[in-house]
C-alpha positions as CSV (number, residue, x, y, z in Angstrom):
1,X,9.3,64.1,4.0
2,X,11.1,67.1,4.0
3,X,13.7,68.3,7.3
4,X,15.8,71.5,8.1
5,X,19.2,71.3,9.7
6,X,20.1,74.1,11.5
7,X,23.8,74.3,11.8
8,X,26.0,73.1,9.3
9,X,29.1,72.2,11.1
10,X,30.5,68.4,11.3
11,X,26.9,67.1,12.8
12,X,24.9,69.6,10.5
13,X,26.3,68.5,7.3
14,X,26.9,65.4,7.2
15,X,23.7,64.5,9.0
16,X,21.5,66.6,6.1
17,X,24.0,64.8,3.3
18,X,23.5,61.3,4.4
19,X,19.2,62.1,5.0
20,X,19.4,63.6,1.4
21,X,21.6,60.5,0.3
22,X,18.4,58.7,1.3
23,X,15.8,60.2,-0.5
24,X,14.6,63.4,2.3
25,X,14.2,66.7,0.7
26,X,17.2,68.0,3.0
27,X,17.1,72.4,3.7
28,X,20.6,73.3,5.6
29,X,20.7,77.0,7.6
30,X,23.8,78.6,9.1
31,X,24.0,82.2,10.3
32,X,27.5,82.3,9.2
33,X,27.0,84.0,5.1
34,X,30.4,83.2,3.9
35,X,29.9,79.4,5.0
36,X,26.7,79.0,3.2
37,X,27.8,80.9,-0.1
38,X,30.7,78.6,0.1
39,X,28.4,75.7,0.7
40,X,26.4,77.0,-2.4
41,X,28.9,76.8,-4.7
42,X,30.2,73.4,-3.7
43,X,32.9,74.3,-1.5
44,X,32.8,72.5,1.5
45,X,34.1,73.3,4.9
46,X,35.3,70.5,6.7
47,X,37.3,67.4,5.2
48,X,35.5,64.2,5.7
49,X,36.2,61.2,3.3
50,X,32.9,60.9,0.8
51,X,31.2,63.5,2.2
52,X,32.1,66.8,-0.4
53,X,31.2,64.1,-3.1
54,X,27.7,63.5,-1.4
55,X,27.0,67.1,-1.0
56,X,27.8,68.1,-4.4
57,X,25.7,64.8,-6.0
58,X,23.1,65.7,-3.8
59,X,22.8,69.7,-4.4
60,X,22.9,68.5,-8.4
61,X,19.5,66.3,-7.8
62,X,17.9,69.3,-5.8
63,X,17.7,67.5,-2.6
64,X,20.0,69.3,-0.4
65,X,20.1,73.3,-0.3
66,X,21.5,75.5,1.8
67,X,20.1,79.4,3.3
68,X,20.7,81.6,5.9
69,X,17.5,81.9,6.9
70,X,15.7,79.8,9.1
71,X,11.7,81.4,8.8
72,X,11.0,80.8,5.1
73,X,11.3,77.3,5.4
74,X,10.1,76.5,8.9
75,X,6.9,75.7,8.1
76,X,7.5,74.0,4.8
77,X,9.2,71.4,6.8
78,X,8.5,68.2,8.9
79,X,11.1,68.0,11.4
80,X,14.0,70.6,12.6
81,X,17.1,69.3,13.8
82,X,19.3,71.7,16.1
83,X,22.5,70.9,15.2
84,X,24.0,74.2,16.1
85,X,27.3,74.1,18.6
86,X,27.0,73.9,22.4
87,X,30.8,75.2,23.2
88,X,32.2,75.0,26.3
89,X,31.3,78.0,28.4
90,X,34.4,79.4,30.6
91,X,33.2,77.2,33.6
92,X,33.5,73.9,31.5
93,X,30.1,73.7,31.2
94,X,27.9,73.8,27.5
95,X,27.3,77.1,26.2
96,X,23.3,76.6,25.4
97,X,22.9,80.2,23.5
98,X,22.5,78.7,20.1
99,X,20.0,76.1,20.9
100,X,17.8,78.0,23.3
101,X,18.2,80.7,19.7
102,X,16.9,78.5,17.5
103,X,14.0,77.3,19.9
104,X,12.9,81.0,20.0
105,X,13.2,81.6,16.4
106,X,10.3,78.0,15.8
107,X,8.4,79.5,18.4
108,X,8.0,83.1,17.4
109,X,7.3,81.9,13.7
110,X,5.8,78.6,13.2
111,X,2.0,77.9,12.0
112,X,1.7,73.8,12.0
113,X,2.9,71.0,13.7
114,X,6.7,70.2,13.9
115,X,9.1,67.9,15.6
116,X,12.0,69.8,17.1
117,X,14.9,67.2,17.5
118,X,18.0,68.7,19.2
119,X,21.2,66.7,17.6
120,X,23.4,68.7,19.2
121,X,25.3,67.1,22.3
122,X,23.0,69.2,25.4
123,X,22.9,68.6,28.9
124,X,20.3,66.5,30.4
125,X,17.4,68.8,30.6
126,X,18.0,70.9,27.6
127,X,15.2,69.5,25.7
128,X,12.6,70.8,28.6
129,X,14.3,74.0,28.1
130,X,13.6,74.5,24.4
131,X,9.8,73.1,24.9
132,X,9.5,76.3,27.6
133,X,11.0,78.2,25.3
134,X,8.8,77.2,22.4
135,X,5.7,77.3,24.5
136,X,6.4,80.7,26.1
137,X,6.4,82.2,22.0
138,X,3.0,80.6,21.6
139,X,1.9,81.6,24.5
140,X,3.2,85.6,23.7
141,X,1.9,85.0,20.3
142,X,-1.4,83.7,21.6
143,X,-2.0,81.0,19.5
144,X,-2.1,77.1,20.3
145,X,0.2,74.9,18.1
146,X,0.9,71.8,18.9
147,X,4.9,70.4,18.7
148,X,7.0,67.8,20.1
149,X,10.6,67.6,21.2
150,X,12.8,65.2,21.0
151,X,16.2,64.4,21.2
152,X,18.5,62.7,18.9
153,X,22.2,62.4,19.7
154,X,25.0,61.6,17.3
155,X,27.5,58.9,17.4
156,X,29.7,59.9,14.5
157,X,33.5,59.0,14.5
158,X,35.2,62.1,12.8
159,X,37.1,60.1,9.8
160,X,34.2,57.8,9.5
161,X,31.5,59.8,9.9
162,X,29.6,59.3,6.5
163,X,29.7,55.2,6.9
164,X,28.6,55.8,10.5
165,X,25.8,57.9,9.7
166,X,24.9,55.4,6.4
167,X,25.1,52.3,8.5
168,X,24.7,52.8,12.2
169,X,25.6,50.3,15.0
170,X,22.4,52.2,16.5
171,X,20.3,54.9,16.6
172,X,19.0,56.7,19.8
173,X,16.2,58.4,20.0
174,X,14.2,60.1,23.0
175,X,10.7,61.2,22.8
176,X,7.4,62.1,24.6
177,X,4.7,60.8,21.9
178,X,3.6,58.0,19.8
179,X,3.4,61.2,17.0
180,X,7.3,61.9,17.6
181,X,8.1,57.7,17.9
182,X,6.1,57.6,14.3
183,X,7.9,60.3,12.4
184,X,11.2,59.3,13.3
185,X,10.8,56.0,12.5
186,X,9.9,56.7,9.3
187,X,13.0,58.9,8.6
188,X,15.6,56.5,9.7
189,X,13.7,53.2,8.3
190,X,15.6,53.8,5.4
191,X,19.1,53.1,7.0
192,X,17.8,49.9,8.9
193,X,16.5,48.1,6.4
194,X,18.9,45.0,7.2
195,X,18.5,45.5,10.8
196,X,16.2,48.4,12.5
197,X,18.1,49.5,15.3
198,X,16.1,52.5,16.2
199,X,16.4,52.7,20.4
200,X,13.6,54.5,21.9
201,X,13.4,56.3,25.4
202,X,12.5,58.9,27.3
203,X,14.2,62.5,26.3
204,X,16.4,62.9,29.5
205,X,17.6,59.3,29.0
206,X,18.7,59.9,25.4
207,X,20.3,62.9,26.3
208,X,22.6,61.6,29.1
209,X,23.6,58.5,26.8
210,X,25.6,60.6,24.2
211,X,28.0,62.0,27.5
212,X,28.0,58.6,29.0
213,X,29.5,56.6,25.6
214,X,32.0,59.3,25.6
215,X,32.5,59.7,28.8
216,X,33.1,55.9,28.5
217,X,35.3,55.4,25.5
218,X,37.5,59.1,26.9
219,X,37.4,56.9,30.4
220,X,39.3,54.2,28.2
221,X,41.9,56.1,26.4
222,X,43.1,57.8,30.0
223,X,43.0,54.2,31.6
224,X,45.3,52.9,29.2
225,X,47.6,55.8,28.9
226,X,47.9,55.5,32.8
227,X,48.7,51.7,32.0
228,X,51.0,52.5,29.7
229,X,53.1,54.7,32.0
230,X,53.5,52.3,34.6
231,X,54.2,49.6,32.3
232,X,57.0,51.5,31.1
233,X,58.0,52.0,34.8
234,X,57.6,48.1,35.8
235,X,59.0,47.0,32.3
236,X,56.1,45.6,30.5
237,X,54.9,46.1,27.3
238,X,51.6,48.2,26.8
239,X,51.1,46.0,23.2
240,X,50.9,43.4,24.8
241,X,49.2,44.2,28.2
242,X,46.3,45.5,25.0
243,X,46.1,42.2,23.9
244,X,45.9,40.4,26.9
245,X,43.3,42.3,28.2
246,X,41.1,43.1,24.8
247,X,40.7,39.5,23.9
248,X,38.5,39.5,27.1
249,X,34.8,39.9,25.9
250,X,33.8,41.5,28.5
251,X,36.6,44.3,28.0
252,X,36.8,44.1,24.1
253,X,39.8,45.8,22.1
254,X,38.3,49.1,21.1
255,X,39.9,52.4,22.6
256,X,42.6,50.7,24.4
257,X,45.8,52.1,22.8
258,X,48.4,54.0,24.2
259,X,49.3,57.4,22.7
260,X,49.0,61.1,23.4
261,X,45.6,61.5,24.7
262,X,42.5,62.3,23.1
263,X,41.2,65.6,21.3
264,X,38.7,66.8,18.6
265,X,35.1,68.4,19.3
266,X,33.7,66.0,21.5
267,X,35.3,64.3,24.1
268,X,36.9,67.3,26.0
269,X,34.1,69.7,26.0
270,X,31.5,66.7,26.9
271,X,33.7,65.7,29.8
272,X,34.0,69.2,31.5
273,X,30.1,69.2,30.5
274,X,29.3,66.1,32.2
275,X,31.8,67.0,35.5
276,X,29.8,70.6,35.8
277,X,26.9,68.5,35.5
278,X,27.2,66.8,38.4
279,X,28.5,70.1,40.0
280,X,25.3,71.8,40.0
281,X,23.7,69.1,41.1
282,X,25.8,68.3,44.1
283,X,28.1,65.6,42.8
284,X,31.3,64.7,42.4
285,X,32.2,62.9,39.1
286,X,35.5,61.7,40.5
287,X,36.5,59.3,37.9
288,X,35.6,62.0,35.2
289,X,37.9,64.6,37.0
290,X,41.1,61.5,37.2
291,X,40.5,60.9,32.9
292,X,40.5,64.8,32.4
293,X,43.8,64.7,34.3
294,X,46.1,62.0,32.8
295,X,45.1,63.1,29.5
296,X,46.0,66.9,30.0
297,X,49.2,64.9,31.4
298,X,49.5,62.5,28.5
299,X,49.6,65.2,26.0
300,X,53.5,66.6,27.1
301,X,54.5,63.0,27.3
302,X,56.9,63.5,24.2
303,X,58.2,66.4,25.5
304,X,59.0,65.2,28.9
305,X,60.7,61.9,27.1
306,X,62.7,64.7,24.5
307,X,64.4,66.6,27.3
308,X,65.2,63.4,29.6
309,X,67.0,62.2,26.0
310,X,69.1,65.2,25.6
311,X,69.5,65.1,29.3
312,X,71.6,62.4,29.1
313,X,73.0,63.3,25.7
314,X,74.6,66.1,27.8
315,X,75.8,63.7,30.1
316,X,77.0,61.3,27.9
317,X,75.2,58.4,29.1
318,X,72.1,57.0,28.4
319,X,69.2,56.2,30.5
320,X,69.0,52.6,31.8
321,X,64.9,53.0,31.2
322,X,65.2,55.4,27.8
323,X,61.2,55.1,28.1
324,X,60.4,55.8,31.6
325,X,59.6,59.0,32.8
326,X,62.1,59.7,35.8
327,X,61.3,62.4,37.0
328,X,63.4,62.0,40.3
329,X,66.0,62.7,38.2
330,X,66.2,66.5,38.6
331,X,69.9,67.0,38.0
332,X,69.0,64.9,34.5
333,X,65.9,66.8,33.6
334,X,67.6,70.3,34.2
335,X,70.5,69.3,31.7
336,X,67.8,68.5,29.4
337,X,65.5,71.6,29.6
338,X,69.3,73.3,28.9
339,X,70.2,71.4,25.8
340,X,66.9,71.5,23.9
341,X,67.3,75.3,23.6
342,X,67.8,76.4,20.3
343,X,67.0,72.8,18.7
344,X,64.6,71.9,15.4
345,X,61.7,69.4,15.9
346,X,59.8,68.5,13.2
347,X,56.4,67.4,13.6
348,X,54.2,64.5,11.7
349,X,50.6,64.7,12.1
350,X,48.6,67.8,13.6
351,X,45.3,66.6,13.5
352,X,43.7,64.9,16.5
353,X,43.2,61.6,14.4
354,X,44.0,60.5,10.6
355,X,41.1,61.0,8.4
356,X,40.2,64.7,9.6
357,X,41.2,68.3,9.6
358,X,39.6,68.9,13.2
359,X,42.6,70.4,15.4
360,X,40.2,71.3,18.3
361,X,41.9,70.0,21.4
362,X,44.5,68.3,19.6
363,X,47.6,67.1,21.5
364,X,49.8,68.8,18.9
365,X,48.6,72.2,19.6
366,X,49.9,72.3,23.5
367,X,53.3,70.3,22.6
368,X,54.4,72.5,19.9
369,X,53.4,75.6,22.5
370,X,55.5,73.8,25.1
371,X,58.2,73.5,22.3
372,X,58.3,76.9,21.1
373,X,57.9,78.1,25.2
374,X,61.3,75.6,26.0
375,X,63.1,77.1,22.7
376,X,63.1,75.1,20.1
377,X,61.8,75.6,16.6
378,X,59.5,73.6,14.6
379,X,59.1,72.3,11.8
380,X,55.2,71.1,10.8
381,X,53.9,68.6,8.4
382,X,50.0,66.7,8.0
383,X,48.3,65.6,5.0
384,X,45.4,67.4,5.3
385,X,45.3,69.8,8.4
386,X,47.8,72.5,7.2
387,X,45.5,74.9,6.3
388,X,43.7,74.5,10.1
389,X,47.3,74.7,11.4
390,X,47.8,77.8,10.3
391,X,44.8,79.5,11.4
392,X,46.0,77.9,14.7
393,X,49.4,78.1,14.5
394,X,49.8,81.3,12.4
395,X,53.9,81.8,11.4
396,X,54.7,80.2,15.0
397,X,56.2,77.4,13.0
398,X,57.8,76.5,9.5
399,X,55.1,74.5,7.5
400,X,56.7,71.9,5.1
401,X,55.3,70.2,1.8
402,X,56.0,66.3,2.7
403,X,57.3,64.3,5.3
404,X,61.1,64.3,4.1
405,X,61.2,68.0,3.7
406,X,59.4,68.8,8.0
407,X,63.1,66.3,8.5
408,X,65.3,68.3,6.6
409,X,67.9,69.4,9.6
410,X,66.2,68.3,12.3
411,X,67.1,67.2,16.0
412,X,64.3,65.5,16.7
413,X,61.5,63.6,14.8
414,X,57.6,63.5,16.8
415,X,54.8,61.3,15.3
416,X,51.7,62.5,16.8
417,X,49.4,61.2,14.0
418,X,49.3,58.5,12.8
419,X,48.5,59.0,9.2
420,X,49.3,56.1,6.5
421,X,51.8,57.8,4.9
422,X,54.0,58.2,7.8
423,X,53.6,54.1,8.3
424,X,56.7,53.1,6.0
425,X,59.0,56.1,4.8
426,X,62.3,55.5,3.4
427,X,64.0,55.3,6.9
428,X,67.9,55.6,5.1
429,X,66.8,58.9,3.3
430,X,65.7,60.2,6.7
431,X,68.1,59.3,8.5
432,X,70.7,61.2,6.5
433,X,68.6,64.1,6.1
434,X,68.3,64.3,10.3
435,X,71.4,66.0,12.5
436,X,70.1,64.0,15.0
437,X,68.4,60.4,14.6
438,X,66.0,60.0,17.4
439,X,62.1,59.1,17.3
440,X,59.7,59.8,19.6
441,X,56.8,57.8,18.6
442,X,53.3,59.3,20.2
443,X,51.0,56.7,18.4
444,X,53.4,53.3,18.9
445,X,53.4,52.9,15.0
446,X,56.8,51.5,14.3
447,X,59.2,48.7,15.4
448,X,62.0,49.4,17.9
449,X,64.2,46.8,16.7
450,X,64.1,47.8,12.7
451,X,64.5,51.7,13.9
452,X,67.6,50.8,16.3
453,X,69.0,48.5,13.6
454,X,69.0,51.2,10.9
455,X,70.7,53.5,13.6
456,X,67.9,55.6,15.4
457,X,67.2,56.2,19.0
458,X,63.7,55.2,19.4
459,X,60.8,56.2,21.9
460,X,57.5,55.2,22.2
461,X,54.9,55.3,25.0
462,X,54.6,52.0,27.4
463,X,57.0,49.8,25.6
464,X,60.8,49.4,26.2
């Protein structure tokens, strides 16, 4: 069987890696020239663990290749994926150009059978959107050709995104023919051989499932952010309210730690999708709306904890709750937005989880913005989003080469990712190399009794 990919951003690539992987004569096409050059030559894009080495194994074997051209190939092929990006259009909801693009392009130029699968995350409906559009090129063309379309969402976990793909939990696929049910079966056979967990269903169904697992596990993450507030509040322990909670099987663990919100490619954009959704159609998603909220809240929480601490620094006092967020205290928080003028922060982690490069959405983005808009300077260090930062960032900041160097002078240390390498750092080197020694912990990584024992000021998010 042989596929084309069109689109070769996170989806697009690894999904035409990991069919080549298995034996399918895999043909990638981006518009963008520079991309597929790079591509080409075996420079890779994106960082995702063991996927440049599957590309470039892959290329050497002839079964993945790369062009910018969609028409020479489209009707050498079986099956064309859409995988091309559905961006957030300025009313939150997805930006269809691309997709509806491509559907012109198979329509205007194909001779034989295909099966259109659109991979990219699309609205409910978009699939009936590119079968008019295909049909109306036929129809302009006058000829009669049949096709199918079907729809194919992804459930990859940025970081983990290869093993995902390799060995899915599941695989969901909509359709409208036994001819559609056939051919996909037979491409993803290969990664079910232990367990065939192909899910069929209609096309609409398949499309709203992708928004509602994320909308789900984003619905999570604010939930327990919002615990985690009020247990700092009431003084409980988040940790612990996590365990209590996940060991119920009906709740389950997963996506149920406190921290700084969530980010990347997905989960925002599909949330404002999924909201407009239900706009346009006359409904409210109310819940959706409250998770969008407390994580656009959750992503200052450092920053609001930073300036109640040298608040009271001013004051010479501490807080009786260092880890609540009192904002009654007015007299407190306007000494604070005061004293952090003019001080250093340095910065661990930039990307919006360990195991990636993807800064889209990330919670480091708007805190450093609020810390540079309050004054301060920063100081920036991640193990492999740098050169993302800086196409962010630009000279807004000072980049550093390791984690001891971003602390060299500091006032203030932030974790916001919660890379390995940042688990157990030699705290005593740190220390000294810090004016001030004070934590604020956005991922709950370290202890607050070995931090205060070594002589830091530690904060974290839902413990004491």
């Amino acid at each position: 069987m042989k596929i084309a990919i069109v689109g070769t951003g996170y989806v697009g690539l690894v999904t035409g890696a990991c069919f080549a992987e298995n034996g399918t004569d895999v043909v990638c096409v981006d518009l963008n020239v520079q991309k597929i050059e790079n591509l080409q030559k075996g420079i890779i894009p994106i960082y995702e663990p063991g996927l440049e080495e599957m590309v470039l194994r892959n290329q050497k074997a002839g079964r993945l290749t790369f062009t910018i051209d969609l028409v020479p190939v489209l009707n050498d092929v079986d099956v064309i994926f859409s995988a091309v990006g559905t961006p957030p259009d300025e009313d939150g909801s997805a930006d269809l150009k691309y997709v509806l693009d491509v559907a012109r392009t198979i329509g205007q130029n194909m001779k034989k059978y295909v099966l259109v699968v659109t991979k990219s995350t699309v609205p409910v409906g978009t699939a009936k959107l590119v079968r008019e559009i295909i049909q109306k090129e036929l129809d302009s063309r006058g000829v009669s050709i049949e096709f199918d379309v079907a729809s194919n969402p992804e459930f990859l976990k940025e970081g983990a995104a290869v093993k995902d793909f390799m060995g899915p939990d599941r695989v969901v696929v909509g359709v409208e023919s036994e001819r559609a049910e056939k051919i996909m079966s037979k491409l993803y056979r290969p990664f079910m051989l232990n367990n065939f967990r192909v899910i069929f269903m209609d096309v609409p169904s398949a499309e709203m499932t992708k928004y509602a697992a994320n909308a789900m596990l984003a619905t999570r993450i604010s939930f327990m952010n919002d615990i985690a507030n009020l247990c700092e509040i009431v003084g409980a322990d988040v940790t612990m309210v996590r365990s209590g909670i996940g060991t119920d099987t009906r709740i389950g663990s997963k996506f149920l730690y406190a921290g700084l919100g969530y980010g990347g490619s997905c989960f925002p954009k599909d949330i404002k999708a999924l909201i407009k959704t239900g706009q346009k159609r006359g409904y409210q998603m109310r819940i959706l709306e409250a998770v969008e909220e407390v994580n656009d809240r959750q992503k200052l929480v450092l920053f609001h904890k930073m300036v109640q601490y040298f608040g009271s620094l001013s004051q010479n006092k501490k807080l009786l709750k260092t880890n609540s967020l009192d904002f009654n205290n007015k007299e407190l928080y306007a000494a604070g937005e005061k004293e952090i003028q003019g001080k250093t922060i340095a910065i661990w982690g930039l990307a919006f989880k360990p195991e990636t490069d993807d800064m889209r959405e990330a919670p480091s983005l708007v805190l450093i913005n609020k810390l540079l808009e309050s004054g301060c300077k920063v100081r920036v260090y991640d193990p492999i989003a740098m050169r993302e930062a800086k196409h962010k960032l630009g000279d807004t900041v000072e980049y550093c080469k390791d984690i001891y160097d971003t602390v060299l002078g500091v006032d203030a240390l932030m974790l916001l990712t919660e890379w390995k390498e940042f688990r157990l750092p030699a705290w005593p080197v740190i220390k000294k190399l810090m004016n001030v020694p004070v934590i604020f912990d956005g991922r709950n990584i370290y202890e607050s009794k070995d931090l205060q024992e070594l002589g830091f000021d530690y904060y974290c998010i839902g413990r004491d």
